[in-house]
N, C-alpha and C positions, 0 to 999 in steps of 0.2 A: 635638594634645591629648596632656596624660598620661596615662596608664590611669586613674587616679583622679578624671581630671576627666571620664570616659566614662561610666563603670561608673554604670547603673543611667539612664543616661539613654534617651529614646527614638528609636533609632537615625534612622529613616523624618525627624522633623522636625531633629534633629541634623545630621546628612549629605547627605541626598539633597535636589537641589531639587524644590520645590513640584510642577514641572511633568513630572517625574520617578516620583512618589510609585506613581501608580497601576499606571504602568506596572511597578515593581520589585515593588510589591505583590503584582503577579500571578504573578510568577516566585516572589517566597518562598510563596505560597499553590501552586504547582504543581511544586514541583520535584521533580527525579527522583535517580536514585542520584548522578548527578552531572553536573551541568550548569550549563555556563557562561553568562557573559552580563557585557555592560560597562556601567555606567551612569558617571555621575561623581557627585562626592563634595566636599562645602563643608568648607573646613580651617576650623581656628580662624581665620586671618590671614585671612579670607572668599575665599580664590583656591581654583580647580575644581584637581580634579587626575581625570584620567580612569582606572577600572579595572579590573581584567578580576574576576573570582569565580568562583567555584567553591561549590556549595551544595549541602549533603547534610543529612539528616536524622536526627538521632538521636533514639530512645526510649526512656523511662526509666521504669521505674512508672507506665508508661502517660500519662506527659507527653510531649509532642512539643517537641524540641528542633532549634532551626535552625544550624546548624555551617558558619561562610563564611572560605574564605581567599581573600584578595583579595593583588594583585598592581598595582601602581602603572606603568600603562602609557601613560603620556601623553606623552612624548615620540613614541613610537613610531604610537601611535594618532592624537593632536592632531588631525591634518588627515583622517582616514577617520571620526572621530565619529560627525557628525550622519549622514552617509551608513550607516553601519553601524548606528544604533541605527534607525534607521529602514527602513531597507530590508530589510538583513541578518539582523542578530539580531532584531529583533521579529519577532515570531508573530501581532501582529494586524494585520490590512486597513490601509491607509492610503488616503488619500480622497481627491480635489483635485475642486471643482466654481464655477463661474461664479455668478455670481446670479440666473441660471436655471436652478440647478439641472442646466445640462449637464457630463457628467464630462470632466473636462480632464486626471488622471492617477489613476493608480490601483496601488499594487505588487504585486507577484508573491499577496504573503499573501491579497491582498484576489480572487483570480482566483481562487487554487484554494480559498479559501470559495465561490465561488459556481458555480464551472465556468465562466465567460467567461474567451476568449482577452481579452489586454487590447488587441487590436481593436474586440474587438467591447463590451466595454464602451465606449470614448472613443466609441463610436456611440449611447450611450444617456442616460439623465436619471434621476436619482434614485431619481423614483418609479416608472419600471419595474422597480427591484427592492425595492421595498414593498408591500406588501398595500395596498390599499384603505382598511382599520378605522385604519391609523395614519397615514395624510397628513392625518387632520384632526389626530391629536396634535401631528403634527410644526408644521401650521400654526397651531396652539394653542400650542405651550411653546414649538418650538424658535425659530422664528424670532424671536418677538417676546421671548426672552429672548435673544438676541445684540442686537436693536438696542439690549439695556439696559448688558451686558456681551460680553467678548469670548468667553467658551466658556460651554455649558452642563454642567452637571452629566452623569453617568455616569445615561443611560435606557435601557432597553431595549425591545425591536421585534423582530421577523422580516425577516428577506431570503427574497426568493423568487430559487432557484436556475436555472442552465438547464434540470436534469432535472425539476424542476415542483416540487421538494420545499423546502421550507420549513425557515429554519435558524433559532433564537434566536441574537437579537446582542447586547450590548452598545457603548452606543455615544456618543463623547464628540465634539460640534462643537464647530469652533472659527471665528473671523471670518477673514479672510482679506485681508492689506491689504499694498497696494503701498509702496515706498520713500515718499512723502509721507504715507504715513498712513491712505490711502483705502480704503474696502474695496472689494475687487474678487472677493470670492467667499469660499467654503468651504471646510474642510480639518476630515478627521475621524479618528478610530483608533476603529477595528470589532474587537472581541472575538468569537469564538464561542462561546457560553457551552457551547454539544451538548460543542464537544471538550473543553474545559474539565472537565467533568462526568465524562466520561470519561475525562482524566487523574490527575483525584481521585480514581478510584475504582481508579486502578492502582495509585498511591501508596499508597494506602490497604492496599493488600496486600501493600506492603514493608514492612520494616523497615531503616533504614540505622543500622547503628553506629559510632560514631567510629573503631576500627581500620580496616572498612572504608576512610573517607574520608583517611585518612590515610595508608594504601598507597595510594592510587589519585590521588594528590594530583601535578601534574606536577613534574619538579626532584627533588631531595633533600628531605624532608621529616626532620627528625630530632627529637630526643630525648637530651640526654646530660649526664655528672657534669662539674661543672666542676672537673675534677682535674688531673693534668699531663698526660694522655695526651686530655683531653677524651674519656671513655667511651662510647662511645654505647650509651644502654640500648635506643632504638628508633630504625630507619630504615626508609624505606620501599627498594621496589624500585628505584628511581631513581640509588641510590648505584652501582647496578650499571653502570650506562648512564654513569655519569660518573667513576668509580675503574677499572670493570673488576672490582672486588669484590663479592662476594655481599652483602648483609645479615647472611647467618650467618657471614661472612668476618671480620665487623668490628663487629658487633655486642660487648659486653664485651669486645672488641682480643681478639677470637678465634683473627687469623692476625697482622690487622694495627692499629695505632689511626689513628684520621685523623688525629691532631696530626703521625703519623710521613711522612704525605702531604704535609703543609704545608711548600712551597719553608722552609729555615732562614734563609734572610734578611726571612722576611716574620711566621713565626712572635711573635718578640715583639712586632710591633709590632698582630699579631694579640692578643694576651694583655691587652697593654695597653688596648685600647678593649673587650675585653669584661668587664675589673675595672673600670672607667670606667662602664659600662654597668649593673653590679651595684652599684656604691657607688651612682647616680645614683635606679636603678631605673629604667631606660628600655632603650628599642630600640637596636640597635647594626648600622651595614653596616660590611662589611668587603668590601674586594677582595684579593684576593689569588693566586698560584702556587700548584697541589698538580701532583705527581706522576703517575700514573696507573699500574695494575698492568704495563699494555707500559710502559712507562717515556716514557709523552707528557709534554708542559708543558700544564696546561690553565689558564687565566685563569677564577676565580671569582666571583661576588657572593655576600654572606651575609650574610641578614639576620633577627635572632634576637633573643630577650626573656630577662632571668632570673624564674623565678616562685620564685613567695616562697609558705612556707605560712602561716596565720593566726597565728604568732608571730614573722614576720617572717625566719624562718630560710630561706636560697637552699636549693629544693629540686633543680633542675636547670635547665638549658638549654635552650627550644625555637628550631627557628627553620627557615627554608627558602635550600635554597643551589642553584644557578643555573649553570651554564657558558656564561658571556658572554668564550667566545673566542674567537669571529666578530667577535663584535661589538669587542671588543679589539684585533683584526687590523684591523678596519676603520677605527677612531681613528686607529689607528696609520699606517696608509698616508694617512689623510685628513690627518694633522698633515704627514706625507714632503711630499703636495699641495701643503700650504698653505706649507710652506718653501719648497720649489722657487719657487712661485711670488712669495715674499717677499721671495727674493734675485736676483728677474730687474730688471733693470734700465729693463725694459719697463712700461710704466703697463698692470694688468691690472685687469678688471671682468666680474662677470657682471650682465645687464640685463634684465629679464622681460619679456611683452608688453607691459605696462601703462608700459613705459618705466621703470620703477624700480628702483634699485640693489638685488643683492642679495649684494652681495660686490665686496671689491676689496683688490689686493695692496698691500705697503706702498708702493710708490713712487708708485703714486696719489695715497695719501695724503700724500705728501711734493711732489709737486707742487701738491696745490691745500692745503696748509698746515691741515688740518681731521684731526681721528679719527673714527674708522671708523663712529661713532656719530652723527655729523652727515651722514654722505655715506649710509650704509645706509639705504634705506627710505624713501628722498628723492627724488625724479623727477629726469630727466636736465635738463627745464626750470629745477626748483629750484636744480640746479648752475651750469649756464652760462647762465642766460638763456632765455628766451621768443623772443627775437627769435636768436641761437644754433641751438637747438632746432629752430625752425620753418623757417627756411633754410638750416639745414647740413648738419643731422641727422637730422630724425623724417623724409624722406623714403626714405633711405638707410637707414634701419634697418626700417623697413616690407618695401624689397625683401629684407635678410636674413632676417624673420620668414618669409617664402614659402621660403625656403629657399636662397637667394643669397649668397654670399660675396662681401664688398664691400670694397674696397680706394683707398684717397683719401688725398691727401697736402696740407695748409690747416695754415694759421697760427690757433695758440690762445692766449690770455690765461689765464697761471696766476698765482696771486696770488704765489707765494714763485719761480717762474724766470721772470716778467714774460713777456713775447713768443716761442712758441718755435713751431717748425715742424714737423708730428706724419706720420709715416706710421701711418695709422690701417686695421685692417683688424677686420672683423665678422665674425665665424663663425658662423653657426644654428647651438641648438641645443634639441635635444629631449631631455626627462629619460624614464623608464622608466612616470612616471606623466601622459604625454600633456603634460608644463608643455614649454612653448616659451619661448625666448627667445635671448640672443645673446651670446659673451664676446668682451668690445672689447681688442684687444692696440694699444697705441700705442706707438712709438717714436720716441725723440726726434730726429731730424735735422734739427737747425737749425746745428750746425755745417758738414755736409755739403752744404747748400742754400745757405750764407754762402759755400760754395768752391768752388762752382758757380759762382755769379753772380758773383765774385772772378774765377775764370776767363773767365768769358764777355766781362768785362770787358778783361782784359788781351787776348784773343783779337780783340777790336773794335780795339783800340789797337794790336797789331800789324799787323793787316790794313793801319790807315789809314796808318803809318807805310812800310808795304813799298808803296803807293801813291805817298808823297811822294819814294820813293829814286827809283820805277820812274818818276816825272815828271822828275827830276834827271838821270837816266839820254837818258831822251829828249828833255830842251831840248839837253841836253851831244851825241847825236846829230846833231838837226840843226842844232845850232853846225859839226858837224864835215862835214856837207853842205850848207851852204851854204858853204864859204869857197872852194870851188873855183869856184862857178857867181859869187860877188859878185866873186872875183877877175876873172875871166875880162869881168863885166861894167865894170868900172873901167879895165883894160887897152885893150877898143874904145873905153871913153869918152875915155882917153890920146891915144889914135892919131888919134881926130878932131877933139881940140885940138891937137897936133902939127903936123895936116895944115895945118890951119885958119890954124899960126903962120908957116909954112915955105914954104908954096903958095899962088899968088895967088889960085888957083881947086878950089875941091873936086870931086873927083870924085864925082858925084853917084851914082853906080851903086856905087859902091865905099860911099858913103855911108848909101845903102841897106842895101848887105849889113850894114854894121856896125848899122845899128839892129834888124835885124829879128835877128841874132845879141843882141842888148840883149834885146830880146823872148820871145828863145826861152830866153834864161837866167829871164828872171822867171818866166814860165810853169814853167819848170823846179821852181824855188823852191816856186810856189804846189801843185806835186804833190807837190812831199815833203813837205810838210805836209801834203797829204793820206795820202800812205802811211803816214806814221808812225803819224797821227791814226789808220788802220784799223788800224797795227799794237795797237796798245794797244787798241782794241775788244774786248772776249769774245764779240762775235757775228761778229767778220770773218771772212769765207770764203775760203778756198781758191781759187786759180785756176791754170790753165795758163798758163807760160810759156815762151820758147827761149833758148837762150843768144844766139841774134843778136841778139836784140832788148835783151838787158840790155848788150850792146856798144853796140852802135849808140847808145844812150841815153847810157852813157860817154863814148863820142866826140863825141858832140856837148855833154858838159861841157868836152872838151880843148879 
């Protein structure tokens, strides 16, 4: 919104949701010199934005005046919200009960109203801590106005405490219903009205003035001429904590002016959005470098309004400035992060329990041909498959979630490098806020697996070749072992054709000899063929032998 389009409207239905109302209501009706508290807040464009405040009272002529500076913390908060306005920052009871009325949780606030440990509450029902005189109200209005609606209106009642005494409550139920819709019990916020009463009446005996809340405001709060040196007519303490300068340092550029703090490279482009800001009539941030009186670099936010008096003339400069250089530092390295990890060649991903992406480097991206918008916030099933997922992965990633590093090496389907072969390893890991989950480092080696199995290939093909020589090797052997023994047997078979042509009558005993020499060459034959055959075994064994006997074998080839 503009200022213009605020001013005079009613803050409570403007801003704050419905479901909200009562609850802030009771913070501006109780507040103290100064005290915080977060609720969220409905922008024009209807999105929440979450915020912290600060609320202090001013009086005037005897009018009471409510003074809030709010601070826009919703990144930082987003996800401690619901937890923090409920548990934390709220000051009243919170409730959880069954549909009978048995207590199923109950917060801290809601224990020390009554003195029960919150043991000994979840041991009890309702109406042990109600009087008698109102369980017939409650079974008069309350019940039978939820089966109409989902909450009743703000009624009030007594709790009876453990020390026997009796507190006024206020008190608002709500229905209570599961993911289908169903109602499954109770949920309620409990006021004390006793403390209530009693902090009215300490209020009541303040007074809070706007200087007060304005020194005591966290940050830099300022005040200043929009002139060349930006003057500051008013700062709180805060400038001390973030310059090193007093207030009365710098106050009317006493020692020093802030414009003279402002890094010179950032200055005009500072000038420029807050003339931009005064021609518009609007809000203006700025980040930027100052200086510090040690001579530090500090990273700033600054964010400030021009006011106009009722003739339209710029009367000065408010606004609140901030040292977010932590928070600067931390961008900063998280961007170093996100590079490093952008230039690895590695397919990188972070993956929650729930299986879904919640980050990945660019080469992920460029292997499965999608932006970061398509793959983030997308389950590991949506990416590759159901039937993927189910037999390759959600097993393996389960053991990492326990706390196991997992390491596996499978062929994947990418849509822009077709078929590739991944050394895939899984790291647990746990954040600072109890979130679990896993970052997947995959590298590509499908070249390295292609020259594997290239090898292992050529390594089979030499083998069978150094076989075919070692068989050429030993026919060509016993080629050269037998020609003495077939010799030898061709020679007797001469001699007893010879005999046979020459001699009327063969000698029979001579005849003999010659064949059983025929015989003892064949036999011969048929053992080199066995020795060879064991030679070339890989299981052949060893044995003892003498030199006589490889003679004697000899001579009986001659």
């Amino acid at each position: 919104y503009r200022k213009n389009e605020i001013i005079g409207w009613d803050w409570f239905h403007l801003f704050i949701p419905k479901i909200d109302r009562e609850h802030i209501k009771d913070i501006f009706d109780t507040v103290d010199q100064f005290k915080d508290y977060v609720n969220p807040i409905i922008c024009k464009d209807r999105s929440v934005r979450l915020m912290r405040w600060r609320n202090s009272i001013y009086v005037e002529n005897g009018e009471r005046f409510l003074l809030s500076f709010g601070v826009d913390i919703t990144q930082t908060k987003k996800l401690e919200y619901q937890y923090e306005m409920l548990y934390n920052s709220m000051r009243d009871g919170f409730g959880v009960t069954d549909l009978e009325m048995n207590v199923l949780d109950v917060n801290d606030a809601f224990c020390e109203m009554t003195g029960y440990t919150k043991e000994e509450v979840l041991k009890m029902k309702l109406s042990d801590f109600t009087p008698p005189e109102y369980l017939k109200e409650e079974l008069e209005y309350v019940l039978p106005t939820l089966e109409q609606q989902d909450s009743t209106d703000v009624y009030g009642k007594e709790y009876i405490c453990k020390n026997g005494e009796r507190i006024a409550i206020e008190i608002r139920t709500y229905n209570l219903r599961d993911a289908k819709g169903e109602k499954i019990g109770y949920w309620g916020l409990v006021r004390n009205i006793s403390e209530k009463k009693k902090v009215n009446q300490e209020l009541q005996e303040r007074e809070q003035t706007l200087h007060n809340l304005f020194v005591n405001l966290p940050g830099v709060s300022y005040r200043c001429k929009n002139d060349e040196e930006w003057t500051f007519i008013e700062v709180n303490k805060g400038i001390y904590e973030l310059t090193g300068y007093s207030p009365e340092e710098i106050i009317e550029n006493s020692c020093v002016s802030f414009h003279s703090l402002i890094d010179p490279e950032h200055q005009e482009i500072v000038r420029s959005k807050i003339e931009t800001a005064i021609e518009n009539n609007e809000t203006f941030n700025l980040s930027y470098q100052l200086k510090t009186k040690d001579g530090k670099i500090k990273w700033v936010w600054e964010k400030g309004v021009p006011i106009f008096d009722e003739s339209g003339q710029l009367k000065w400069l408010e606004g609140l400035i901030m040292d977010v250089t932590e928070s600067k530092h931390f961008q900063e390295e998280l961007s170093l992060y996100q590079y490093i990890a952008d230039s690895s060649a590695d397919l990188m991903s972070y993956i929650d329990s729930k299986y879904v992406y919640r980050a990945v480097n660019k080469s992920y991206l460029a292997y499965n041909g999608k932006n970061a918008d398509e793959i983030v916030g997308y389950t590991i099933a949506d990416l590759l498959g159901q039937d993927v997922f189910s037999s390759l992965v959600q097993e393996k990633i389960d053991h990492c979630l326990a706390g196991e590093v997992i390491e596996y090496e499978s062929w994947f389907e990418y849509p822009t490098k077709s078929k590739r072969y991944m050394n895939v390893i899984y790291y647990p890991y746990h954040s600072k806020n109890t979130e679990t989950g896993i970052v997947v480092v995959a590298q590509d080696i499908t070249e390295r697996k292609l020259a594997e199995d290239e090898f292992h290939k050529q390594e089979e093909l030499m083998i069978t070749q150094s076989r075919q020589v070692a068989m050429g090797e030993m026919v060509s052997m016993i080629a050269h072992q037998w020609r003495q023994p077939i010799a030898s047997i061709a020679m007797v078979a001469n001699n007893v054709i010879a005999q046979r042509e020459f001699e009327e009558e063969i000698d029979l005993e001579l005849l003999e000899g010659d064949l059983q020499n025929i015989v003892n060459q064949a036999l011969y034959l048929s053992s080199t063929i066995d020795d060879f055959r064991n030679f070339f075994s890989p299981t052949n064994d060893k044995e003892l032998t003498t030199l006589d006997k490889v003679i004697d074998e000899t001579l009986k080839i001659i």
